[in-house]
TILUMFI-100101 format. One line per 2 residues: their letters; for each residue x, y, z of N, C-alpha, C. Coordinates in steps of 0.1 Angstrom, whole numbers, plus 5000, padded with zeros to 4 digits. Each point is the difference from the previous one (the first is absolute). Layout:
a = X:Y:Z:X:Y:Z:X:Y:Z | ...
//
This chain:
xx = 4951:4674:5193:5009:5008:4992:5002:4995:4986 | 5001:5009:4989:5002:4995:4985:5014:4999:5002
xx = 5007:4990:4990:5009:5006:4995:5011:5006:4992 | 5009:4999:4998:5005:5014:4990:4997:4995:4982
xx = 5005:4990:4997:4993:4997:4990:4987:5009:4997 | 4988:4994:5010:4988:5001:4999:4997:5021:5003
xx = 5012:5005:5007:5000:5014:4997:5005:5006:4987 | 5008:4995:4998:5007:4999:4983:4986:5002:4993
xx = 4994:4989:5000:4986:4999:4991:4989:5015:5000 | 4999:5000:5013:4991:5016:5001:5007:5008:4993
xx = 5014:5006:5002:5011:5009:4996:4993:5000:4985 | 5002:4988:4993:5002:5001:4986:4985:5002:4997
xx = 4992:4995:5008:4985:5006:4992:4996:5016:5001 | 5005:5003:5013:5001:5016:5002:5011:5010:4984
xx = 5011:4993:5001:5009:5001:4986:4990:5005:4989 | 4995:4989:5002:4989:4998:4984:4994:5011:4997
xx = 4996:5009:5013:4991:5011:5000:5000:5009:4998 | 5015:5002:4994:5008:5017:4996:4999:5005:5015
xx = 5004:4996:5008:4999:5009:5017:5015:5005:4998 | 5001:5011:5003:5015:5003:5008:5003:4992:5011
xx = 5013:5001:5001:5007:4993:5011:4995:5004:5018 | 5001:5014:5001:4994:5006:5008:4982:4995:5003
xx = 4990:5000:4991:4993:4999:5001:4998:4982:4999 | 5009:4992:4993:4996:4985:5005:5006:4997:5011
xx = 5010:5001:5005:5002:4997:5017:4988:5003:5014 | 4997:5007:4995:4986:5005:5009:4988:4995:4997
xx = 4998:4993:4990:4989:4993:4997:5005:4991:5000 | 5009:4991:4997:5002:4989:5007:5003:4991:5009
xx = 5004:5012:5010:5000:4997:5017:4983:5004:5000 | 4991:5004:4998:4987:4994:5001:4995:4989:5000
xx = 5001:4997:4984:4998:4984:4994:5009:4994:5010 | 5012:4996:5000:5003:4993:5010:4993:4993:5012
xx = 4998:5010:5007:4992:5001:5014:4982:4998:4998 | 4995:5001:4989:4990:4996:4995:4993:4986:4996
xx = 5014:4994:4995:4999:4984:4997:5006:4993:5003 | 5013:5009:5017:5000:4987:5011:4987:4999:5007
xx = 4989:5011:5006:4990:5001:5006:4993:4993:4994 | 4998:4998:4985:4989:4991:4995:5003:4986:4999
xx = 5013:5000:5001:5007:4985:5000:4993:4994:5014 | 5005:5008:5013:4999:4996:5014:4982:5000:5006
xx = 4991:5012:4992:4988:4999:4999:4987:4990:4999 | 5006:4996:4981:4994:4991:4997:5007:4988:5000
xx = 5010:5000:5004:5007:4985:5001:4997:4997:4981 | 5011:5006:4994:5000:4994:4981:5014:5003:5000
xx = 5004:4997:4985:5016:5000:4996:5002:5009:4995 | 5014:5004:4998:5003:5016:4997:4989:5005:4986
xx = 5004:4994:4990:4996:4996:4986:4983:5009:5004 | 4989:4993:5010:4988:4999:5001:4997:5014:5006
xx = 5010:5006:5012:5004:5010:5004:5002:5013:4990 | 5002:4997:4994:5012:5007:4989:4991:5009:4988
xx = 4992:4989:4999:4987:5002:4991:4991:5010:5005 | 4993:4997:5013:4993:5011:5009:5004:5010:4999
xx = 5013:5005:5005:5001:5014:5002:5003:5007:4984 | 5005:4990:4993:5001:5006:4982:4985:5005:5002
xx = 4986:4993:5001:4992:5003:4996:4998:5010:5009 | 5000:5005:5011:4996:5013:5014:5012:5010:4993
xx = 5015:5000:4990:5002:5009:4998:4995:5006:4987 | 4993:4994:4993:4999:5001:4989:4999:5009:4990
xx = 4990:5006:5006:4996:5012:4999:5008:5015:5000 | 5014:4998:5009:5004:5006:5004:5007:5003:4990
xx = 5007:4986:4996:5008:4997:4988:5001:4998:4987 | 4982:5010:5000:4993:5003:4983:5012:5002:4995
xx = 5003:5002:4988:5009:5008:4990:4995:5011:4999 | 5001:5012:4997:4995:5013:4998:5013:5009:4994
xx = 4997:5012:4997:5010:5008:4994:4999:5013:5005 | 5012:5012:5005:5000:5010:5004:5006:5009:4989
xx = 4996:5004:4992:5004:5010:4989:5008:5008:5002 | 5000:5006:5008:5003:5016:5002:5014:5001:5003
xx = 5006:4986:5004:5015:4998:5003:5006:4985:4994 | 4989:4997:4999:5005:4987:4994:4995:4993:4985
xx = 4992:5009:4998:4993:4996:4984:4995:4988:4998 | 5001:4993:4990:4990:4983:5003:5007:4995:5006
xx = 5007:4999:5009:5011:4986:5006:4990:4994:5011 | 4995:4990:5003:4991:4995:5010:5000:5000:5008
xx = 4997:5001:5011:5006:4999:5016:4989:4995:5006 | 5001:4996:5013:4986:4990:5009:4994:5015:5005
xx = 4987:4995:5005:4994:5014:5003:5005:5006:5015 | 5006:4992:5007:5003:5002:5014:5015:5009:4997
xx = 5003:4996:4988:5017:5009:4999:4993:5013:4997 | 4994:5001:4992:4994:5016:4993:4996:5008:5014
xx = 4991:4994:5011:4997:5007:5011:5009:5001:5005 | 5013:4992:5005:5011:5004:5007:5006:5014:4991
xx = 5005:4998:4990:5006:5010:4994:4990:5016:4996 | 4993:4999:4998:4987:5009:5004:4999:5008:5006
xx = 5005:4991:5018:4996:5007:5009:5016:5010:5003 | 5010:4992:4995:5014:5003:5002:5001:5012:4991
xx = 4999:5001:4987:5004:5008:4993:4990:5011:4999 | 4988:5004:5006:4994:5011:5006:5006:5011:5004
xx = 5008:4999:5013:5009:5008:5007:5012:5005:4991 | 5003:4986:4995:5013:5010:4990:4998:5008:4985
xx = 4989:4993:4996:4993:5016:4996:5000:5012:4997 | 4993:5002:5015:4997:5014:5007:5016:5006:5006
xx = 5010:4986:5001:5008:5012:5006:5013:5004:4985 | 4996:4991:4990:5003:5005:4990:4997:5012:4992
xx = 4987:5000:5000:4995:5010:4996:4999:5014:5007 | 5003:5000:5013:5003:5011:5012:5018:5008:4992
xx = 5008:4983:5000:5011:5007:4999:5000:5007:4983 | 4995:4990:4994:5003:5005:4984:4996:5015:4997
xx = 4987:5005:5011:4994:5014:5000:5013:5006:5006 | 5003:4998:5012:5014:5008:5002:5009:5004:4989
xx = 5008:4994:4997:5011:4998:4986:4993:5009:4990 | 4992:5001:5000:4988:5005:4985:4998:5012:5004
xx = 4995:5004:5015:4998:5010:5001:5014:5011:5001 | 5005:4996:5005:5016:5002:5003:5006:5001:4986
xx = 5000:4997:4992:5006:5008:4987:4993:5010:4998 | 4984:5001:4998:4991:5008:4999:5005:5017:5007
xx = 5003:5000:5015:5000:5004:5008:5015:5010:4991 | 5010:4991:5000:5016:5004:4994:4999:5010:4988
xx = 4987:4998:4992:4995:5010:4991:5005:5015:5003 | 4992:5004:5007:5002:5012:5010:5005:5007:5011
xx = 5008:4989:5003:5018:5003:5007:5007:5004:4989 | 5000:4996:4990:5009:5001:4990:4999:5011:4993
xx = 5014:5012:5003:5004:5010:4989:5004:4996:4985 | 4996:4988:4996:5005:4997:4987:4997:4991:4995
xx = 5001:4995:4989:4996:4990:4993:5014:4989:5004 | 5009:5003:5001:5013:4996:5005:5000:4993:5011
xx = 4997:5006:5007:4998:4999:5017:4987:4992:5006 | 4984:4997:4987:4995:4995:5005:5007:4984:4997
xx = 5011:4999:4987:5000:4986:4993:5011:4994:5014 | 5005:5008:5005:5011:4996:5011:4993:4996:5009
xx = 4984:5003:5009:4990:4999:5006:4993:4984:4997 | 5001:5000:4984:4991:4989:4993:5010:4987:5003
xx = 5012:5000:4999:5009:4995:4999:5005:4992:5014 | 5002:5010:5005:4997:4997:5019:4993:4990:5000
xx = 4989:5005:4999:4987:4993:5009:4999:4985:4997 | 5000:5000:4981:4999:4984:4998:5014:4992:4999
xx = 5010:5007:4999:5009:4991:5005:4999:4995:5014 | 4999:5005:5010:4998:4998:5010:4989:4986:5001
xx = 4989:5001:4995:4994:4987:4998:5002:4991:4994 | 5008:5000:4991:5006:4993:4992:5010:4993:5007
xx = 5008:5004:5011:5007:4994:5002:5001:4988:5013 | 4983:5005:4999:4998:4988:5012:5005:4989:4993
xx = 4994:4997:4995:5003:4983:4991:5011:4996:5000 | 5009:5008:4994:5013:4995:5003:5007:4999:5010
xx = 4996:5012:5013:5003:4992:5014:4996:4988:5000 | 4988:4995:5002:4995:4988:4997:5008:4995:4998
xx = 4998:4997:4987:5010:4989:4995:5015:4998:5003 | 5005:5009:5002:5016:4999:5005:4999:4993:5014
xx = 4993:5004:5008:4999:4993:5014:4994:4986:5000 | 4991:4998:4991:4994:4984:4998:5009:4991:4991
xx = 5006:5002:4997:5003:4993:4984:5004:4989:5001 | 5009:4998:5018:5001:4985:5003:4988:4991:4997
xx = 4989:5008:5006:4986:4992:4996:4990:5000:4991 | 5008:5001:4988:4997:5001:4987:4989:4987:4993
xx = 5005:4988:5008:4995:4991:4995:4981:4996:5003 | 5004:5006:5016:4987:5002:5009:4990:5008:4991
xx = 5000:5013:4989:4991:5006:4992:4997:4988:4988 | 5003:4990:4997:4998:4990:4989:4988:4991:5010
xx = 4995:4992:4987:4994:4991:5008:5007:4988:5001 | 4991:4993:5011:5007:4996:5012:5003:4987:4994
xx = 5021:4998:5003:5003:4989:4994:5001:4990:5009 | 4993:4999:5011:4997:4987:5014:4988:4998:4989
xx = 4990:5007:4994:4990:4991:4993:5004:5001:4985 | 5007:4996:4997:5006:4999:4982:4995:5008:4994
xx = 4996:5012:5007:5001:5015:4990:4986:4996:4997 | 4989:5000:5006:4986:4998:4998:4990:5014:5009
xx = 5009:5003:5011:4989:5009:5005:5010:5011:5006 | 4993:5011:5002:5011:5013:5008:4998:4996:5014
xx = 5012:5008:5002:5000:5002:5017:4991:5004:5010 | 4995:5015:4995:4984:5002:5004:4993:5010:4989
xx = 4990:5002:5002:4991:5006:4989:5004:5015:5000 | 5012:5008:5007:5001:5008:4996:5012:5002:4985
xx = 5004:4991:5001:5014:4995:4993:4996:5005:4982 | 4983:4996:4997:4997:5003:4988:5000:5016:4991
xx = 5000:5000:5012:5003:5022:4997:5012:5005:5004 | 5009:4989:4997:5015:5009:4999:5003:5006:4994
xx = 4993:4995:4988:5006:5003:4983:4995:5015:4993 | 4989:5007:5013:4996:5011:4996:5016:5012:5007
xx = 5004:4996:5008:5013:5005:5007:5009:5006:4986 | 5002:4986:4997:5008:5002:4985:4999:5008:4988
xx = 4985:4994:4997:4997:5010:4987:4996:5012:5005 | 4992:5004:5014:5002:5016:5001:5009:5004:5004
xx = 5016:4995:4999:5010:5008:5005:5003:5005:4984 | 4999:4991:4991:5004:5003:4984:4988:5013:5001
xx = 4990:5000:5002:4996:5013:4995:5003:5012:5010 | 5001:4995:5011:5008:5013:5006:5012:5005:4991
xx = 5004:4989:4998:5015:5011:4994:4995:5007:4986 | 4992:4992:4993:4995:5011:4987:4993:5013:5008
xx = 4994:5000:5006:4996:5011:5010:5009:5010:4999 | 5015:4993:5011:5014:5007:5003:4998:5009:4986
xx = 5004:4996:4986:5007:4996:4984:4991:5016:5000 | 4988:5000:4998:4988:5006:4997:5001:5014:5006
xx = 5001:4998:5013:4998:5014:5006:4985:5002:5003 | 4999:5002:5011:4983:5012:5001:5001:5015:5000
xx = 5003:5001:4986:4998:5011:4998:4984:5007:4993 | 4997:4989:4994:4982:5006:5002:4994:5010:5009
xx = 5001:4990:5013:4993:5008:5014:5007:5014:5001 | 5015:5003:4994:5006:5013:5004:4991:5013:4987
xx = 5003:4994:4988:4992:5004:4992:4985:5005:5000 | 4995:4995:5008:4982:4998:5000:5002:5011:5010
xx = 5006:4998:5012:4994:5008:5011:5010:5008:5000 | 5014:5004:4997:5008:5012:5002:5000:5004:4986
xx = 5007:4997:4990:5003:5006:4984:4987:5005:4997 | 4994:4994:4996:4985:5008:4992:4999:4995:4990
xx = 5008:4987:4995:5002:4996:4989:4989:4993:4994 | 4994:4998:4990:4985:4994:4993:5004:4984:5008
xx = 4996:4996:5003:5001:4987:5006:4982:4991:4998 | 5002:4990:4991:4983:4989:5002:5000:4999:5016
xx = 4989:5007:5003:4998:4992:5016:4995:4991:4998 | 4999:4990:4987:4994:4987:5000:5013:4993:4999
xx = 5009:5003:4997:5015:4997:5000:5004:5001:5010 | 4997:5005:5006:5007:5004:5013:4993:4989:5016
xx = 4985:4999:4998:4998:4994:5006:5001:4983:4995 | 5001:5000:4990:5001:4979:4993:5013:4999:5013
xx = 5013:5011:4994:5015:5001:5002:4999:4997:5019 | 4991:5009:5006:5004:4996:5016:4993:4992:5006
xx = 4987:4993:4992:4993:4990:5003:5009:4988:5001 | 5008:4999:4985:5012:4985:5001:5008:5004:5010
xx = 5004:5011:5004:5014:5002:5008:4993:4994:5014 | 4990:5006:5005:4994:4991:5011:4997:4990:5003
xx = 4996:4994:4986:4995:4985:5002:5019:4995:5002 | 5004:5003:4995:5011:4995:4996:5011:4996:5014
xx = 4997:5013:5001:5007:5001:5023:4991:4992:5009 | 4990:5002:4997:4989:4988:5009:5002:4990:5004
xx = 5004:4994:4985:5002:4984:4992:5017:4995:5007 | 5005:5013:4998:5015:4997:5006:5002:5001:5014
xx = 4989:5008:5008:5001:4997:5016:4995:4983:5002 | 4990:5004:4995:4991:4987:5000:5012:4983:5001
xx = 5007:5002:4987:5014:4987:5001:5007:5004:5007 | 5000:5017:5004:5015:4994:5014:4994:4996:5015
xx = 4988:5003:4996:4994:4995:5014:4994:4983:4999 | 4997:4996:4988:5003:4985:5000:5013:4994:5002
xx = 5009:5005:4996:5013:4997:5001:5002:4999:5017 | 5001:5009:5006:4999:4997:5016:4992:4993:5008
xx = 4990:4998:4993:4986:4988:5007:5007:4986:4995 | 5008:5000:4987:5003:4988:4998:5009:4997:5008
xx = 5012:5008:5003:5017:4993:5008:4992:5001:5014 | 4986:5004:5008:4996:4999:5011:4993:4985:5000
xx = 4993:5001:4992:4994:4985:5002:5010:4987:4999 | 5015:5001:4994:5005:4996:4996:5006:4994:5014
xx = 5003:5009:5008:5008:5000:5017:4987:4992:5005 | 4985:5002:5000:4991:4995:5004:5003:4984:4999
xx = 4999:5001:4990:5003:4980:4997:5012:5001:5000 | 5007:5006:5006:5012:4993:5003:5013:4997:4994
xx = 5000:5005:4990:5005:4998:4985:5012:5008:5002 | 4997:5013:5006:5013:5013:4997:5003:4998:5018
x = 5013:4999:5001:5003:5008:5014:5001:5012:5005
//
Protein backbone atom coordinates (compact mmCIF):
# COMPACT_ATOMS: atom_id res chain seq x y z
CA UNK A 1 0.00 0.00 0.00
CA UNK A 2 1.27 3.75 -0.77
CA UNK A 3 0.73 6.21 1.34
CA UNK A 4 -1.25 9.24 1.64
CA UNK A 5 1.52 11.59 1.31
CA UNK A 6 2.65 9.46 -1.61
CA UNK A 7 -1.26 9.70 -2.96
CA UNK A 8 -1.09 13.48 -2.45
CA UNK A 9 1.86 13.21 -4.92
CA UNK A 10 -0.25 11.45 -7.82
CA UNK A 11 -3.32 13.97 -6.98
CA UNK A 12 -1.04 16.86 -7.70
CA UNK A 13 0.59 15.44 -10.89
CA UNK A 14 -2.89 14.58 -12.19
CA UNK A 15 -3.67 18.62 -10.91
CA UNK A 16 -1.02 19.54 -13.23
CA UNK A 17 -3.00 18.18 -16.19
CA UNK A 18 -5.89 20.63 -16.27
CA UNK A 19 -8.20 17.28 -15.50
CA UNK A 20 -11.47 18.13 -13.87
CA UNK A 21 -12.17 16.94 -10.59
CA UNK A 22 -14.62 14.37 -11.87
CA UNK A 23 -12.38 13.22 -14.35
CA UNK A 24 -9.07 13.11 -11.98
CA UNK A 25 -10.57 10.90 -9.21
CA UNK A 26 -11.10 8.20 -11.83
CA UNK A 27 -7.84 8.28 -13.13
CA UNK A 28 -6.36 8.23 -10.11
CA UNK A 29 -7.89 5.42 -8.45
CA UNK A 30 -6.20 3.78 -11.62
CA UNK A 31 -2.75 5.09 -11.18
CA UNK A 32 -3.17 4.18 -7.73
CA UNK A 33 -3.86 0.52 -8.22
CA UNK A 34 -1.25 0.60 -11.04
CA UNK A 35 1.83 1.49 -8.96
CA UNK A 36 0.77 -0.56 -5.88
CA UNK A 37 0.74 -3.61 -8.55
CA UNK A 38 4.09 -2.46 -9.84
CA UNK A 39 5.37 -1.76 -6.44
CA UNK A 40 4.25 -5.55 -5.32
CA UNK A 41 5.21 -6.92 -9.03
CA UNK A 42 8.59 -5.71 -9.48
CA UNK A 43 9.51 -5.36 -5.92
CA UNK A 44 10.88 -1.19 -6.52
CA UNK A 45 9.98 2.04 -4.55
CA UNK A 46 7.05 4.10 -4.93
CA UNK A 47 9.22 6.90 -6.70
CA UNK A 48 10.51 3.88 -9.37
CA UNK A 49 6.77 2.70 -9.48
CA UNK A 50 5.60 6.07 -10.10
CA UNK A 51 7.76 6.70 -13.06
CA UNK A 52 6.37 3.42 -15.02
CA UNK A 53 2.91 4.07 -15.04
CA UNK A 54 3.74 8.15 -15.83
CA UNK A 55 5.33 6.57 -18.76
CA UNK A 56 2.17 3.62 -19.75
CA UNK A 57 -0.07 6.89 -19.08
CA UNK A 58 1.52 9.03 -21.16
CA UNK A 59 0.15 9.16 -24.03
CA UNK A 60 -3.06 9.42 -22.68
CA UNK A 61 -2.00 12.52 -20.94
CA UNK A 62 -0.75 14.21 -24.35
CA UNK A 63 -1.97 17.84 -24.02
CA UNK A 64 -4.29 18.37 -26.88
CA UNK A 65 -7.07 20.97 -27.47
CA UNK A 66 -10.90 20.70 -28.12
CA UNK A 67 -12.07 23.88 -29.89
CA UNK A 68 -15.46 23.66 -30.37
CA UNK A 69 -16.17 24.13 -26.48
CA UNK A 70 -13.12 24.91 -25.13
CA UNK A 71 -10.91 26.90 -27.63
CA UNK A 72 -6.97 26.68 -26.98
CA UNK A 73 -7.25 25.65 -23.26
CA UNK A 74 -5.27 22.22 -23.21
CA UNK A 75 -6.53 19.28 -21.89
CA UNK A 76 -4.92 15.53 -21.81
CA UNK A 77 -6.16 13.47 -24.67
CA UNK A 78 -8.05 10.96 -22.46
CA UNK A 79 -10.21 14.12 -21.04
CA UNK A 80 -11.18 15.16 -24.75
CA UNK A 81 -12.46 11.41 -25.33
CA UNK A 82 -14.27 11.35 -22.17
CA UNK A 83 -16.06 14.60 -22.84
CA UNK A 84 -16.58 13.71 -26.53
CA UNK A 85 -18.18 10.85 -25.87
CA UNK A 86 -20.45 12.70 -23.04
CA UNK A 87 -21.33 15.66 -24.83
CA UNK A 88 -22.54 13.84 -28.05
CA UNK A 89 -25.94 12.95 -26.54
CA UNK A 90 -26.43 16.34 -25.21
CA UNK A 91 -26.14 17.70 -28.41
CA UNK A 92 -28.64 15.90 -30.13
CA UNK A 93 -30.98 16.29 -27.43
CA UNK A 94 -30.28 19.91 -27.52
CA UNK A 95 -30.70 20.32 -30.77
CA UNK A 96 -34.15 18.04 -30.74
CA UNK A 97 -35.32 20.43 -28.09
CA UNK A 98 -34.05 23.80 -29.58
CA UNK A 99 -36.14 22.55 -32.97
CA UNK A 100 -39.13 22.24 -30.69
CA UNK A 101 -39.15 25.87 -29.17
CA UNK A 102 -38.22 27.11 -32.94
CA UNK A 103 -40.72 25.30 -34.43
CA UNK A 104 -43.35 26.11 -31.91
CA UNK A 105 -43.12 29.85 -32.43
CA UNK A 106 -43.12 29.09 -36.16
CA UNK A 107 -46.27 27.02 -35.74
CA UNK A 108 -48.00 30.22 -33.31
CA UNK A 109 -47.62 32.17 -36.72
CA UNK A 110 -50.81 30.74 -37.91
CA UNK A 111 -52.86 30.22 -34.83
CA UNK A 112 -52.58 33.70 -34.53
CA UNK A 113 -55.60 36.24 -35.61
CA UNK A 114 -53.11 39.05 -35.15
CA UNK A 115 -50.06 40.53 -34.94
CA UNK A 116 -51.05 41.13 -31.22
CA UNK A 117 -51.89 37.76 -30.40
CA UNK A 118 -48.90 36.20 -32.22
CA UNK A 119 -46.49 38.67 -29.83
CA UNK A 120 -48.54 37.17 -26.70
CA UNK A 121 -47.76 33.62 -28.37
CA UNK A 122 -43.96 34.90 -28.83
CA UNK A 123 -43.86 35.94 -25.39
CA UNK A 124 -45.34 32.77 -23.86
CA UNK A 125 -43.20 30.51 -25.27
CA UNK A 126 -39.65 32.17 -24.50
CA UNK A 127 -40.51 33.25 -21.26
CA UNK A 128 -41.33 30.06 -20.45
CA UNK A 129 -37.69 28.95 -21.31
CA UNK A 130 -36.31 31.61 -19.90
CA UNK A 131 -37.39 30.81 -16.85
CA UNK A 132 -35.87 27.67 -16.48
CA UNK A 133 -32.64 29.15 -15.21
CA UNK A 134 -34.00 30.89 -12.70
CA UNK A 135 -35.81 27.94 -11.25
CA UNK A 136 -32.42 26.74 -11.29
CA UNK A 137 -30.86 29.02 -9.63
CA UNK A 138 -33.41 29.76 -6.91
CA UNK A 139 -33.44 26.13 -5.89
CA UNK A 140 -29.41 25.69 -6.08
CA UNK A 141 -28.11 28.89 -4.76
CA UNK A 142 -27.29 27.15 -1.42
CA UNK A 143 -24.84 25.49 -3.81
CA UNK A 144 -23.54 28.27 -5.37
CA UNK A 145 -20.14 27.74 -4.47
CA UNK A 146 -20.10 24.05 -5.97
CA UNK A 147 -20.47 26.10 -9.77
CA UNK A 148 -16.87 27.88 -8.98
CA UNK A 149 -13.94 26.12 -9.12
CA UNK A 150 -13.12 23.91 -6.71
CA UNK A 151 -11.82 25.60 -3.46
CA UNK A 152 -10.59 21.87 -1.76
CA UNK A 153 -8.00 22.54 -4.78
CA UNK A 154 -7.19 26.43 -4.36
CA UNK A 155 -9.41 27.28 -7.14
CA UNK A 156 -7.18 25.40 -9.80
CA UNK A 157 -9.61 22.97 -11.38
CA UNK A 158 -13.65 22.56 -11.80
CA UNK A 159 -15.75 20.14 -10.34
CA UNK A 160 -16.46 18.36 -13.52
CA UNK A 161 -16.07 19.13 -17.11
CA UNK A 162 -19.48 20.04 -17.47
CA UNK A 163 -19.12 23.07 -15.22
CA UNK A 164 -17.27 24.97 -18.29
CA UNK A 165 -20.45 25.58 -20.15
CA UNK A 166 -22.41 27.19 -17.49
CA UNK A 167 -21.58 30.42 -18.70
CA UNK A 168 -23.49 29.85 -22.02
CA UNK A 169 -26.78 29.46 -19.57
CA UNK A 170 -26.03 33.06 -18.71
CA UNK A 171 -25.24 34.89 -21.77
CA UNK A 172 -28.04 33.06 -23.65
CA UNK A 173 -30.56 33.98 -21.11
CA UNK A 174 -29.32 37.83 -21.91
CA UNK A 175 -30.19 37.17 -25.36
CA UNK A 176 -33.30 35.54 -24.72
CA UNK A 177 -34.53 38.57 -23.10
CA UNK A 178 -33.35 40.86 -26.13
CA UNK A 179 -35.44 38.29 -28.04
CA UNK A 180 -38.37 38.94 -25.25
CA UNK A 181 -37.40 43.22 -26.05
CA UNK A 182 -37.50 42.53 -29.98
CA UNK A 183 -40.48 40.61 -30.57
CA UNK A 184 -40.86 38.04 -33.59
CA UNK A 185 -42.53 39.86 -35.44
CA UNK A 186 -40.70 39.19 -38.70
CA UNK A 187 -42.01 35.54 -39.03
CA UNK A 188 -45.72 37.26 -38.60
CA UNK A 189 -44.91 39.68 -41.22
CA UNK A 190 -43.20 37.29 -43.78
CA UNK A 191 -45.88 34.63 -43.58
CA UNK A 192 -49.23 36.42 -42.47
CA UNK A 193 -48.92 40.53 -43.35
CA UNK A 194 -47.41 40.36 -46.83
CA UNK A 195 -45.10 42.85 -45.71
CA UNK A 196 -41.63 43.29 -48.03
CA UNK A 197 -39.57 41.46 -45.63
CA UNK A 198 -35.27 40.42 -46.73
CA UNK A 199 -35.69 36.66 -46.56
CA UNK A 200 -32.04 37.03 -46.19
CA UNK A 201 -32.96 38.98 -43.07
CA UNK A 202 -35.16 36.95 -42.04
CA UNK A 203 -33.29 33.85 -42.31
CA UNK A 204 -29.58 35.42 -40.63
CA UNK A 205 -32.69 36.67 -37.85
CA UNK A 206 -33.94 32.73 -37.10
CA UNK A 207 -30.65 31.13 -37.80
CA UNK A 208 -29.31 33.22 -34.40
CA UNK A 209 -32.66 32.72 -32.65
CA UNK A 210 -31.83 28.84 -32.98
CA UNK A 211 -28.49 28.71 -32.45
CA UNK A 212 -29.24 30.82 -29.63
CA UNK A 213 -31.98 28.25 -27.90
CA UNK A 214 -29.74 25.34 -28.71
CA UNK A 215 -26.75 27.05 -26.88
CA UNK A 216 -29.25 27.72 -24.02
CA UNK A 217 -30.68 24.06 -23.83
CA UNK A 218 -27.36 22.99 -24.30
CA UNK A 219 -26.16 25.01 -20.52
CA UNK A 220 -29.28 23.99 -18.91
CA UNK A 221 -28.53 20.62 -19.55
CA UNK A 222 -24.84 21.13 -18.44
CA UNK A 223 -26.11 22.66 -15.56
CA UNK A 224 -27.98 19.44 -14.50
CA UNK A 225 -25.01 17.00 -15.49
CA UNK A 226 -23.03 19.25 -13.26
CA UNK A 227 -25.22 19.22 -9.66
CA UNK A 228 -25.50 15.21 -10.94
CA UNK A 229 -22.09 14.46 -10.98
CA UNK A 230 -21.69 16.63 -8.12
CA UNK A 231 -24.04 13.96 -5.80
CA UNK A 232 -21.76 11.36 -7.76
CA UNK A 233 -18.66 12.42 -5.87
CA UNK A 234 -20.39 13.03 -3.14
CA UNK A 235 -20.12 16.55 -2.73
CA UNK A 236 -24.08 17.46 -2.76
CA UNK A 237 -26.51 15.44 -0.55
Amino acid sequence: MISSEQKLQIEQYLISKNLSLDILLEIKDHIILQVEDCMCSNTVNFDEAFSKVKEIWENNLTPTTYWFFYGRQKMPKIAKTIIKNKFQPIIIQSLLIGSLFFVLSLVMVFFADSLETYRIYYIAINSLLLSIPIILFCLNFKYINYFKKSFVYKGRINYSFYQQNLILMVVCSMGQIQSLIKGGDLLYQFFISGKDVSVFVLIAISLYRFSLIVLFVFGIINFLEHKRTLKQLQILN
